[in-house]
C-alpha positions as CSV (number, residue, x, y, z in Angstrom):
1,X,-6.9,-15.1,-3.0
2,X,-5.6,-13.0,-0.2
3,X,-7.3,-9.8,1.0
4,X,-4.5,-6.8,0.2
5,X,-5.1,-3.4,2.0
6,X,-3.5,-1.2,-0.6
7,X,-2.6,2.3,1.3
8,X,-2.0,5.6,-1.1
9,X,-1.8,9.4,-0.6
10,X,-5.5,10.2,-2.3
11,X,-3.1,12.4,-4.7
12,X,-1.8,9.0,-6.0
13,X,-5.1,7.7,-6.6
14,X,-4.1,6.9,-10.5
15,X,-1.0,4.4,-8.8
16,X,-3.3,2.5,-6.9
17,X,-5.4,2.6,-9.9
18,X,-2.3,0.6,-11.7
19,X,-1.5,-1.6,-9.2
20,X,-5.3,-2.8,-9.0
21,X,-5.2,-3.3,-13.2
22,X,-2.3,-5.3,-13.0
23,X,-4.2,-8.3,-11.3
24,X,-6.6,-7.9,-14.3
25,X,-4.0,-8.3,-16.7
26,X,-4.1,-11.9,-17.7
27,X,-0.2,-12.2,-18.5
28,X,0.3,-11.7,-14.6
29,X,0.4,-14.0,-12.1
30,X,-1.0,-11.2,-9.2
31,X,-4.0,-11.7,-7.8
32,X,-5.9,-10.4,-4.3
33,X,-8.7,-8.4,-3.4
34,X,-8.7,-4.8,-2.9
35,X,-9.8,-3.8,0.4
36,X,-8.1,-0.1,0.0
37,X,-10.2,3.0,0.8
38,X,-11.0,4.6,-2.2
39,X,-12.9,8.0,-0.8
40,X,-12.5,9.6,2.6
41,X,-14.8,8.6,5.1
42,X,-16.6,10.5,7.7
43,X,-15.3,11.9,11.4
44,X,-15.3,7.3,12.2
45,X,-13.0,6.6,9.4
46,X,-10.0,5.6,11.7
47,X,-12.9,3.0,12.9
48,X,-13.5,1.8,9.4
49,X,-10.3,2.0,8.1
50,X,-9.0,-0.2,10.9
51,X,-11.9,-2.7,10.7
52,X,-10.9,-3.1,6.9
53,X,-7.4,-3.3,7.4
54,X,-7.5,-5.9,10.5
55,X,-9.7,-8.3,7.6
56,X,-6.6,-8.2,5.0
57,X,-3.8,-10.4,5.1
58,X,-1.2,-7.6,4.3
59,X,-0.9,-4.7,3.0
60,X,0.9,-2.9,0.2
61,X,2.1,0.8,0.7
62,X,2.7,3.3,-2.4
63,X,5.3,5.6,-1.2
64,X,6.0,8.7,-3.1
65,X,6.9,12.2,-2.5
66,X,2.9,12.9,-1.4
67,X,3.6,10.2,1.5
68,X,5.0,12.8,3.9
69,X,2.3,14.8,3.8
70,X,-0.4,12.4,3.0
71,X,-1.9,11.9,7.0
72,X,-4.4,9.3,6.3
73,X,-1.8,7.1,4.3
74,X,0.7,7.8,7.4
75,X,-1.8,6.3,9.8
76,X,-2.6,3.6,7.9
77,X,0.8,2.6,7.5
78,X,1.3,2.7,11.6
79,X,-1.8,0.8,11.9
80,X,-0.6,-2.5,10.1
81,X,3.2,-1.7,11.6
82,X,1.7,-2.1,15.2
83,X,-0.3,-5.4,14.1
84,X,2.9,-6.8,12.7
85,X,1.0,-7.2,9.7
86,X,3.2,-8.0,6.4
87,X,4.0,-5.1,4.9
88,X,5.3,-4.7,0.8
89,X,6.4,-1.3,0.6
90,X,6.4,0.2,-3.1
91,X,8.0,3.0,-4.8
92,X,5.2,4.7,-6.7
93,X,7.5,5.3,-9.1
94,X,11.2,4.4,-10.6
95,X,12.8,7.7,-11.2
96,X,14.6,8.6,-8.4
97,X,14.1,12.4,-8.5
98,X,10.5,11.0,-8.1
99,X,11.1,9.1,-4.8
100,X,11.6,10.0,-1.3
101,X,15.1,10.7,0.0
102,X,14.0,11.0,3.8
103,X,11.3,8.8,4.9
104,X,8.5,9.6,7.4
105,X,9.1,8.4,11.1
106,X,6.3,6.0,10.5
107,X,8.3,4.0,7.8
108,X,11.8,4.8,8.9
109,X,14.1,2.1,8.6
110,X,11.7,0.2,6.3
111,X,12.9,-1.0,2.8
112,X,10.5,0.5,-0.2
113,X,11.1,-1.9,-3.2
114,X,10.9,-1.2,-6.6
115,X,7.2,-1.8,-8.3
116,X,8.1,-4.7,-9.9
117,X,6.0,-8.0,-10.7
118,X,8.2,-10.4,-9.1
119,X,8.6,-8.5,-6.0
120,X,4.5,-8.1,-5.8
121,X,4.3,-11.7,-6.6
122,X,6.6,-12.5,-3.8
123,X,4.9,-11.1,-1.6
124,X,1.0,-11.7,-2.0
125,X,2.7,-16.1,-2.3
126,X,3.7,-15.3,1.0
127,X,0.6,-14.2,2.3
128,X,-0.8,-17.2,1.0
């Protein structure tokens, strides 16, 4: 089971929340660990942070209109773009008035994908 580093705006908490308790749904085939960080660490969380992302295998980014403005979620993102780590990049949710229409410079030019199972599925196969 592969380690995921799930990044979130901490205002999205409850998506991240979701995504985890769809791998505990045993009609779905998703399964990894969670290595996301759940509360903000001290002044050395950039240190933490990238010590927990460098032991995933990927990582999975909820984008939604709290992205932009969301700075730890930003810097993750950048971190695991500059390792070349596999990235699945997720619309926190479907309804388009709900999603971005102008990406941050971190993620520009990046495709964000629908939440779906398959596409989750797809990706987490990949990472092996």
């Amino acid at each position: 089971m592969a380690r995921v580093f799930i990044s979130f705006a901490i205002e999205d908490r409850s998506l991240r929340d979701l995504l985890v308790g769809q791998k505990r749904n045993a009609n779905t085939p998703i399964e990894f660990t969670d290595y996301s960080v759940k509360e903000p660490w001290s002044s050395s969380w950039k240190t933490n942070c990238r010590q927990r992302i460098n032991n995933c295998r990927g990582m999975i980014g909820i984008i939604t209109t709290n992205t932009p403005r969301a700075d730890g979620q930003l810097w993750e993102l950048k971190c695991a773009i500059d390792q070349n780590m596999p990235l699945l990049l997720i619309h926190g949710y479907r309804d388009p008035a709900m999603q971005l229409s102008r990406l941050p410079s971190v993620i520009s030019g990046e495709r964000i994908n629908l939440w779906a199972q398959d596409n989750v599925v797809n990706f987490l196969d990949r990472l092996g």
